[in-house]
Residue, then its C-alpha position, 0 to 999 in steps of 0.5 A: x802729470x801737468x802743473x796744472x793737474x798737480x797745482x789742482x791736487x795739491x789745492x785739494x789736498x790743502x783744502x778744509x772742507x775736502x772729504x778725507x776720502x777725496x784728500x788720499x786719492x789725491x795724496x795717493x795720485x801726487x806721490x805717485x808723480x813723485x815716482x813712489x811705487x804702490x807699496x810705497x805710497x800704501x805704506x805711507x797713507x796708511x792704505x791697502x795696497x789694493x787701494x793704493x793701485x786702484x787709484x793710482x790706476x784709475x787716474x793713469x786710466x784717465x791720461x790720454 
């Protein structure tokens, strides 16, 4: 992840009108940079672990 990607999700992260659904994709994205693992992350937001892999995932699917 770039500074820029990262700057963009933080900014997501902090915004009001952002959807809750939105925010933890993000949150879930960010602390994966960070280097958490699946459980890691699903245990910190309070997710499934399905929901943590699935977006983390799917962004990884995104990266050239």
């Amino acid at each position: 992840m770039n500074d820029v990607e990262r700057q963009g999700l933080e900014l997501l992260v902090r915004r009001y009108t952002t959807g809750q659904q939105k925010v933890i994709r993000a949150r879930i994205v960010l602390l994966a940079a960070m280097g958490k693992n699946n459980r890691e992350i699903a245990n910190e937001l309070e997710v499934s672990l399905d929901t943590a892999r699935l977006w983390r995932q799917r962004w990884l699917d995104l990266q050239p």
